[in-house]
N, C-alpha and C positions, 0 to 999 in steps of 0.2 A: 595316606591318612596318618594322622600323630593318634597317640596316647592307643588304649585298647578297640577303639572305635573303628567304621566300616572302611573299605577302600575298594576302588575300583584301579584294572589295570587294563591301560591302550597300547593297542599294536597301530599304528599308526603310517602311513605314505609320506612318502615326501610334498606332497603337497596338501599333509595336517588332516588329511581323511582318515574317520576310525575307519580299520580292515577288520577289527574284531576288539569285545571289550568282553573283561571278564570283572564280575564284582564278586566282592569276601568280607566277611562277616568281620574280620577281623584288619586290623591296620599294620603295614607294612613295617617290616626289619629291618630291610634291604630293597636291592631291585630281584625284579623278576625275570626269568630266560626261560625261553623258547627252546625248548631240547624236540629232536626229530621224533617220529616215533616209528614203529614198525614198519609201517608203510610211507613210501613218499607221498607229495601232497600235503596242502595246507591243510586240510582235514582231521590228519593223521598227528599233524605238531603236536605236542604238550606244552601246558605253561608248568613251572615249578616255581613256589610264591612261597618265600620265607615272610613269615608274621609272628607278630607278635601276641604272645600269650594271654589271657588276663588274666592271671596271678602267676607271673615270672616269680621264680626264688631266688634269685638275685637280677637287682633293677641299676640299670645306667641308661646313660645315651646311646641307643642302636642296640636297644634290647629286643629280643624275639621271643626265643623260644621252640617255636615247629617251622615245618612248613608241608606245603600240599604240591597235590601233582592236579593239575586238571587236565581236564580232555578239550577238545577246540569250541566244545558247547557248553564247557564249564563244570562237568561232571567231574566230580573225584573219582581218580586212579587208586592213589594208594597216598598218604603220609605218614609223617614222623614229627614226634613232640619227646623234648630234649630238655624240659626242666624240675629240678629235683635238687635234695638237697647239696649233692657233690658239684651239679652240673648246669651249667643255664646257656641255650646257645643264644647268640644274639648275631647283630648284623648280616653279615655275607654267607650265602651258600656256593656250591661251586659243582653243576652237574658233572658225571664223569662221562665217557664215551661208553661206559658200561651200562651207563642207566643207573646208577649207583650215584650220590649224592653225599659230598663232602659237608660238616657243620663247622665253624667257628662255635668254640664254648668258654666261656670263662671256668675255671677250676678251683672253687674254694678252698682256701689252706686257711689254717686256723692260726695265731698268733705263734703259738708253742712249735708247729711245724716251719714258723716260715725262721724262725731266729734259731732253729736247730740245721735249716741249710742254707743258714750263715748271713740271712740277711740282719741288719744291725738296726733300723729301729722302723715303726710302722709309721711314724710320722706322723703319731698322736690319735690313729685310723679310728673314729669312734664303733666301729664294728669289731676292732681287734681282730679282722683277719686280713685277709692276701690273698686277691682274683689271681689267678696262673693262668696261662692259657692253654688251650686242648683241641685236639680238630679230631674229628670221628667221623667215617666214613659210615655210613646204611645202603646195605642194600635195596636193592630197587624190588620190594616184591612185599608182601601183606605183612611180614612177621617183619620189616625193617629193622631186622639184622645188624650188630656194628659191626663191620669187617674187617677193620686196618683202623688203628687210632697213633695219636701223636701226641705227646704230654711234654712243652717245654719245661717242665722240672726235673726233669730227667736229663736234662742238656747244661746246667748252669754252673756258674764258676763265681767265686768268690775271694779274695785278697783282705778280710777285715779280722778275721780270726781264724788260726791256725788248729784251733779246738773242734771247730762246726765241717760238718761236712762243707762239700764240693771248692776245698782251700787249694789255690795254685795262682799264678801270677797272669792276670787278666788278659794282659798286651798276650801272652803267649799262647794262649786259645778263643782265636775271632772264632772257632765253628762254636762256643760256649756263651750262654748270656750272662751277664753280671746281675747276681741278683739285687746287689745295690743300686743298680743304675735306679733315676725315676723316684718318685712318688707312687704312694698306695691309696687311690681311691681319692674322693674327698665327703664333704660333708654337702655339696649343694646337688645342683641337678635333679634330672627327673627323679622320682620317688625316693628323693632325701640322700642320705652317706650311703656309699659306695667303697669297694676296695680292689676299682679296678684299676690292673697294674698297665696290663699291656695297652689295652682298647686298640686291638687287634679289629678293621675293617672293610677289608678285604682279603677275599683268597681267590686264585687262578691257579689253571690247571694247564700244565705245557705235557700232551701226548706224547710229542717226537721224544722228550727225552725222561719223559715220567717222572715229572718235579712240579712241588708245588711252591707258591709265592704266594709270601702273606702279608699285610702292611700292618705296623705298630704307629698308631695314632700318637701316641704318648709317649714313646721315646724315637721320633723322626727317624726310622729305618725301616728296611724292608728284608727280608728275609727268604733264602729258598731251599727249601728240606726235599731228599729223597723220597717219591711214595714209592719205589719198588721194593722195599723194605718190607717185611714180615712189622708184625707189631712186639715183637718181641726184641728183633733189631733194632725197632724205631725207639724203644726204650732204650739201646745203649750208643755204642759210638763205632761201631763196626757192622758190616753186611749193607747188603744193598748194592745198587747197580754202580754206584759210585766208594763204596768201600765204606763210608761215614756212618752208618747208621740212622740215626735221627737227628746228627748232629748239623749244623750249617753248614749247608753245601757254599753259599755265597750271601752277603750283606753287604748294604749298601745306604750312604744316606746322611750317616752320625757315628765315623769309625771312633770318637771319643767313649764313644759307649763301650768298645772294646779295648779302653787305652792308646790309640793308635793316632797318628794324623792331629788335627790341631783345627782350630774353629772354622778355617777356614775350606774344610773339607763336611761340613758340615752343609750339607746343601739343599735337607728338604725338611720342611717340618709339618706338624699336625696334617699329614699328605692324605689322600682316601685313594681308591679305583684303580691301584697297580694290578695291571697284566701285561701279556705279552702281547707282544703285534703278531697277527693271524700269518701262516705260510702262505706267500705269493702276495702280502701286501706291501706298500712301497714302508722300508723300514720292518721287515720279517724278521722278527727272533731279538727284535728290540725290545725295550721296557717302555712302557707308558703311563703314565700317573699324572694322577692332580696334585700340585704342591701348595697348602695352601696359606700358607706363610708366604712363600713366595709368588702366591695372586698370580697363577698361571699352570697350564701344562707341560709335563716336560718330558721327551725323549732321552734314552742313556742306551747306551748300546755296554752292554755288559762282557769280562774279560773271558769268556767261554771259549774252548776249542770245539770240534767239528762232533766231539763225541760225548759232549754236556757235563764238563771238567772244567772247573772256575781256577783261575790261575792268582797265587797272592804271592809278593815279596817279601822277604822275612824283615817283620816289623816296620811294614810297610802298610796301607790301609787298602782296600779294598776298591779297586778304581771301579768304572773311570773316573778320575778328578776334574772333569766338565761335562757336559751334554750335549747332546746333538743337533736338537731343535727343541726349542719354546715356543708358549702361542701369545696369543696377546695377552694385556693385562687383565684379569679378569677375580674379582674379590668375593671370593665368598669365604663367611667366618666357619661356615660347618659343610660336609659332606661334599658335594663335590665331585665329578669323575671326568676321564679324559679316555676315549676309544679311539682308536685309528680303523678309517673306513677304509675298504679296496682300492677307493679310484687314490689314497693318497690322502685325502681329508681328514680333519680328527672333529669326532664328535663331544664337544663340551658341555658338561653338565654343569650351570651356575644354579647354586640353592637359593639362594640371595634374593637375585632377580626370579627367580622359577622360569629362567632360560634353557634350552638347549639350542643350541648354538653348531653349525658345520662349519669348520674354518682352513683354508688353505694352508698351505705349508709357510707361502708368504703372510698368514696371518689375518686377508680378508675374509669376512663373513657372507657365506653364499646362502 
C-alpha cells in the first residue's frame, strides 16, 4: 500500500494460494521476511513489516520510519520507530540470525556541516541540508536497544578543498565515498524537497562472513561494510574482522565514483534488491540484484577469497568487469528485485506490471 494508508501481507504457494495473510494499519516501506521463531513449525514464524510512519521527519521515495514483528496470527511481538529529528528510517530492513534487526536511516546534516566535510555546493537544495546515510542495529526485545550503528560520514573523502575536512586524492581510497559524487535531494517527489543523497535501498546480511551489503539507488553502486565491528570501529577505518573498520570492504557498479575505470565499467544503475545467493544454492556466494537501467537481473560473482577478503589492483576498479548471468528483459522505472531460488531459478519482482515472475537460468518463465 502507498502513501500512510493500510496494507495487507501474503505468504503465498506456488500455485497462488494464500497460506496466511497478515494486514497493518499502516503502508509498506519495504518488503516483509519471515524470520523463524523459537520453535520450529509454521506456527512459530514471525513476520517483520517495515512501514511507513504518518508523520515521517524527513519524507522521499521508500520512506518508512518503524517496523513491527508479528506473530503467525498477527499479534505483535515487539517493534521499533526510527523517526526524529537526526534520524528517519525508510526502505529496507534486514533480520539478523540474532533476532536483532538491521534499519536503513537517512542522517540529516545541515548545510554548514555538509560544506565543513568538503562537499562544495548543495545544488541549490531548497532545504539547505544533506541526507547521509546511517544503518542501526536494535535489539530484539521490549526496550529496542541500538546495538551496533554505522554512519557513512564517518567514511568519506574529498579532493575540492584542501581547507575542509576528509581532503586526500579520491582514486587512492575506493574503501572512502566522495562526498561530491551525486546530487542532494530534489524538489519534486512524495512530500515535496528532499535532501536525499544516497537513497540507499536495500540492505543484506551475509552470516558466513559477517558483512553487510547495501545498494545506493543514486549513485549506481553497491557497497559491503564490516558488521563484526564495535561501533566505535565502525566510526573509524581500523578493527574488525577484516582490519577496515567501517570503511569499504568492497564496491561495485560505478568505480567513476571513486575516480577509477571509465564509463564503461559502469554497469548498474538506479539498481534495487542486492543480496547474496543463499549457501548450497546454484550460484552460492554470488550477488543478485535488479538493475534497472539496464531492464533486467543480474548475477556478479565478486573478487573474494575463501576467508571474505575483497581483492583490488592498485588503481584499478573494483571487478568483476562483467557478469555471470542475466534474465530477460524486463522494464520496470522503480523498485524492483531479483532472488535466486534453490532449485536454481530466480524470482523477479516487476513494479510496472505488478509481476512476480520464476525464470530459469535460460531465461524462460515457468
Amino acid at each position: 500500500g502507498g502513501g500512510g494508508g493500510s496494507a495487507t501481507t501474503y505468504l503465498k504457494d506456488n500455485n497462488l494460494n494464500n497460506i496466511q495473510t497478515w494486514s497493518h494499519s499502516n503502508g509498506a516501506a519495504s518488503m516483509p521476511y519471515l524470520i523463524p521463531g523459537d520453535e520450529p513449525g509454521w506456527e512459530n514464524t514471525l513476520l517483520v513489516y517495515p512501514y511507513r510512519v504518518n508523520s515521517p521527519s524527513m519524507e522521499s521515495g521508500g520512506v518508512g520510519g518503524a517496523f513491527e514483528v508479528l506473530t503467525w496470527d498477527g499479534n505483535l511481538v515487539w517493534g521499533y520507530e526510527l523517526s526524529n529529528t537526526d534520524y528517519q528510517h525508510h526502505h529496507d530492513v534486514e533480520p539478523l540470525p540474532s533476532g536483532n534487526v538491521l534499519m536503513i536511516l537517512w542522517e540529516k546534516k545541515t548545510a554548514t556541516e555538509a560544506y565543513a566535510a568538503g562537499r562544495t555546493s548543495l545544488n541549490g537544495n531548497p532545504l539547505n541540508q544533506m541526507w547521509s546515510s546511517a544503518i542501526f542495529e536494535i535489539e530484539h526485545n521490549g526496550d529496542g536497544e541500538v546495538v551496533w550503528e554505522w554512519h557513512l560520514w564517518d567514511h568519506l573523502i574529498q579532493d575540492a578543498d584542501s581547507g575542509d575536512d576528509n581532503y586526500g586524492v579520491v582514486a587512492d581510497h575506493p574503501e572512502l565515498f566522495d562526498i561530491n559524487n551525486g546530487n542532494v535531494g530534489g524538489g519534486g517527489g512524495p512530500g515535496g524537497a528532499n535532501a536525499d543523497w544516497m537513497h540507499l535501498n536495500a540492505i543484506s546480511y551475509n552470516a558466513e562472513y559477517d558483512q553487510i551489503v547495501i545498494s545506493s539507488h543514486h549513485q549506481d553502486e553497491i557497497f559491503v561494510i564490516d558488521h563484526s565491528t564495535t561501533t566505535e570501529e565502525a566510526a573509524g577505518h581500523s578493527g574488525g574482522n577484516y582490519g577496515r573498520g567501517g570503511d569499504f570492504l568492497y564496491r561495485w557498479g560505478n568505480p567513476q565514483n571513486y575516480d577509477r575505470g571509465n564509463n564503461s565499467y559502469h554497469l548498474i544503475g538506479s539498481q534495487h534488491s542486492i543480496n547474496w545467493i543463499p549457501d548450497g544454492y546454484p550460484g552460492e556466494g554470488n550477488f543478485i540484484l535488479f538493475n534497472n537501467e539496464g531492464n533486467e537481473a543480474v548475477e556478479f560473482s565478486p573478487p573474494m577469497d575463501e576467508d571474505g577478503f575483497y581483492t583490488i589492483e592498485d588503481g584499478q576498479p573494483y571487478g568483476p568487469d562483467d557478469i555471470i548471468w542475466d534474465s530477460p528483459y524486463y522494464s520496470t522505472a522503480m523498485q524492483g528485485g531479483a532472488f535466486r531460488l534453490p532449485n536454481g531459478n530466480t524470482l523477479i519482482t516487476d513494479c510496472d506490471s505488478a509481476d512476480i515472475e520464476e525464470v530459469t537460468e535460460s531465461g524462460s518463465v515457468v
